[in-house]
C-alpha positions as CSV (number, residue, x, y, z in Angstrom):
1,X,34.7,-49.1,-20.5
2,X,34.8,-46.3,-18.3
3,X,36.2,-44.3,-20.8
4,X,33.8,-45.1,-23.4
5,X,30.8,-44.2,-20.2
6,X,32.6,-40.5,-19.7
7,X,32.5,-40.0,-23.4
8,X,29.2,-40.8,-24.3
9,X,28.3,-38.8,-20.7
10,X,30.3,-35.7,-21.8
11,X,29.4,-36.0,-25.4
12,X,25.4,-36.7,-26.1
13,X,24.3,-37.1,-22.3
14,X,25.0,-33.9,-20.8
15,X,23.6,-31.9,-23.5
16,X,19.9,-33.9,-23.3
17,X,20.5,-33.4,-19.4
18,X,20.5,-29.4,-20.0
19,X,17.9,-29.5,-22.6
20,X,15.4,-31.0,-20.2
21,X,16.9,-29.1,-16.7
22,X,16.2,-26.0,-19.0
23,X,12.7,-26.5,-20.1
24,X,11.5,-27.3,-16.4
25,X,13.5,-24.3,-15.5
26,X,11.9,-21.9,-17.9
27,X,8.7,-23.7,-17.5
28,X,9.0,-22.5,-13.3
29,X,8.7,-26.1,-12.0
30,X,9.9,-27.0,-8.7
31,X,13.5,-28.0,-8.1
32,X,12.5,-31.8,-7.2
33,X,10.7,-32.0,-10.6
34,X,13.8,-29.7,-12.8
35,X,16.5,-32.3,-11.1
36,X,14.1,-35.4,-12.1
37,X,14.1,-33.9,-15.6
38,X,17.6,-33.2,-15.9
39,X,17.9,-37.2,-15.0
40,X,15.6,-38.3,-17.5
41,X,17.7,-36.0,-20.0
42,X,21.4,-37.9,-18.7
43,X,20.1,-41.1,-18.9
44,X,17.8,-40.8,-22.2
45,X,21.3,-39.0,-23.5
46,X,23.1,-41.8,-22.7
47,X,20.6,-44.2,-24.3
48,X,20.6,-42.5,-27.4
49,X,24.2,-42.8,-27.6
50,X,24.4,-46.5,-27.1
51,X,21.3,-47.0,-29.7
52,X,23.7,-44.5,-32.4
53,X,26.5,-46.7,-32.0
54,X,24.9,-49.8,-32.9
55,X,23.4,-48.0,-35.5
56,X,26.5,-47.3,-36.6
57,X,27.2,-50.6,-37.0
58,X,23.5,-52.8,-37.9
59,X,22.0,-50.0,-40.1
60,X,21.9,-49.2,-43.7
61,X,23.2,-45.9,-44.9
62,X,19.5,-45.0,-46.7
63,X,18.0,-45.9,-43.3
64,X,19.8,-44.0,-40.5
65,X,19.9,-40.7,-42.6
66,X,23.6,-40.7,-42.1
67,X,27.2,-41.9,-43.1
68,X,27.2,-45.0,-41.2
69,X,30.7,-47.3,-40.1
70,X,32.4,-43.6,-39.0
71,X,33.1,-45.1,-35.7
72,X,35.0,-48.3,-36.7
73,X,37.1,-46.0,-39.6
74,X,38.7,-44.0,-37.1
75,X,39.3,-46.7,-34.6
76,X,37.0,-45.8,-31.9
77,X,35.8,-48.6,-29.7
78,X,31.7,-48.1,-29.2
79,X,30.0,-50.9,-26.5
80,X,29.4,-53.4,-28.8
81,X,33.5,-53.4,-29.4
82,X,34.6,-53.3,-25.9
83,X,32.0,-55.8,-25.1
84,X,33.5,-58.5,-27.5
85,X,36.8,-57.8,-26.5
86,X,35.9,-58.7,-23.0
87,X,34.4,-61.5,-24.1
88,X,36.7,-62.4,-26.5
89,X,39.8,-60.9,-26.1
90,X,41.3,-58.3,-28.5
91,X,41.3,-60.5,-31.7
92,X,38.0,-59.7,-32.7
93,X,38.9,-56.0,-32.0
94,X,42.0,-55.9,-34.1
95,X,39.7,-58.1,-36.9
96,X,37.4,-55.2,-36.8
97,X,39.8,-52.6,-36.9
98,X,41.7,-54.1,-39.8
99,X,38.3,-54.1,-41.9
100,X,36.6,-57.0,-41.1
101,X,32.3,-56.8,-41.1
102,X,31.8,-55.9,-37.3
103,X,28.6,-57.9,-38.1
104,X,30.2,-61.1,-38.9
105,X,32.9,-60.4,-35.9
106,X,30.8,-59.6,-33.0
107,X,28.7,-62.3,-31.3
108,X,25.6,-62.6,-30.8
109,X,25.7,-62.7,-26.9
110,X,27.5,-59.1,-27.6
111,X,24.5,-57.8,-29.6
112,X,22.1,-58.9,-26.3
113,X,24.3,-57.7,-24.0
114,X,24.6,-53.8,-26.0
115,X,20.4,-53.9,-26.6
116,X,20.1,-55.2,-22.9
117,X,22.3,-52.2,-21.2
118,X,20.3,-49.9,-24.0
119,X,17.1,-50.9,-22.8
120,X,18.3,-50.6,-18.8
121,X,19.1,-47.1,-19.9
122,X,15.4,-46.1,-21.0
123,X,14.1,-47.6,-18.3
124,X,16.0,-45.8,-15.8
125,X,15.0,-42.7,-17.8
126,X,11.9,-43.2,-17.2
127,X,12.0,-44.4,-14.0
128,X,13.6,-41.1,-12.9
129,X,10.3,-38.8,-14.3
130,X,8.4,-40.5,-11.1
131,X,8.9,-37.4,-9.1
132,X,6.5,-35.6,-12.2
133,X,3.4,-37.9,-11.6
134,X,0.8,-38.2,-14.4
135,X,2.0,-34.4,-15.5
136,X,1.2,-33.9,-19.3
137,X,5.1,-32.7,-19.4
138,X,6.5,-36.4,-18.4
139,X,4.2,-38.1,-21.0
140,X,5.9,-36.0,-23.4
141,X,9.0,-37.2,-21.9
142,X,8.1,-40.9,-21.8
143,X,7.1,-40.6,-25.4
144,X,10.4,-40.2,-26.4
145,X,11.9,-42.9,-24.3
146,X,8.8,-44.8,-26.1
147,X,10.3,-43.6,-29.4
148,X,14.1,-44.4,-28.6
149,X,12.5,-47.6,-27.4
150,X,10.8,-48.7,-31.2
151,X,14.1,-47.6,-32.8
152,X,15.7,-49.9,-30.8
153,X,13.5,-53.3,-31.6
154,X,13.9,-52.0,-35.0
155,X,17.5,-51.9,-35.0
156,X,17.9,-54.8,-33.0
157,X,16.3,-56.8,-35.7
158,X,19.2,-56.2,-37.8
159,X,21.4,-58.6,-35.4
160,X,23.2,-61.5,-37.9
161,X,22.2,-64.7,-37.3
């Protein structure tokens, strides 16, 4: 787990943590305000990579816009993987990685688990925008955590029953 945390962190978080420490920055806002933005951006980054690896996994090719089961092909273990193998053990993991559906594999107590820790994520990302008030430039902000949000009652409607 803690590898899969650093990688996602280093990977998709850090570069929406720059994004949004470099439009306060440019925009002149005040330190407390670039830092709360630059918060937002890590944990919104590491939102959106938890929602793309389930995506990976629930969606349909036409529907993500991409070339979905990438992750599982080249063996990487995404949260809804590690998850089951704590749950589970590694059976379901070398199931998985030997071709099986992940779909079929992975419980549902995993899929609530992934879409619960997704969900803390967005909330923490908004939660750390507090510092900006009612400015018009963190209801941009929360609109994309309101957008990330959707996606992800979207996708999570894809769980197998």
């Amino acid at each position: 787990m803690a590898d899969y945390e650093r990688h996602i962190r280093l990977k998709t978080a850090e570069l929406f943590a720059a994004a949004c420490r470099a439009g306060a920055f440019l925009a002149k806002r005040p330190t407390a305000e670039i830092d709360a933005c630059e918060n937002f951006g890590m944990r919104l980054g590491v939102a959106y990579q938890i929602y793309d690896d389930l995506v990976d996994i629930l969606q349909t090719s036409d529907k993500a816009g991409k070339t979905l089961g990438t992750d599982v092909a080249t063996g990487k273990l995404t949260l809804p993987l590690i998850l089951e193998r704590q749950k589970s053990g590694t059976a379901a993991v070398r199931k998985v990685l030997s071709g099986a559906d992940p779909r079929t594999v992975i419980s549902k107590e995993t899929w609530n688990a992934c879409f619960h820790r997704l969900d803390a994520e967005i909330s923490a990302a908004e939660q750390a925008l507090a510092p900006l008030g009612d400015a018009s430039s963190a209801n941009l902000l929360k609109r994309l955590s309101a957008f990330l949000r959707q996606a992800s009652a979207e996708a999570k409607t894809r769980i197998p029953q």
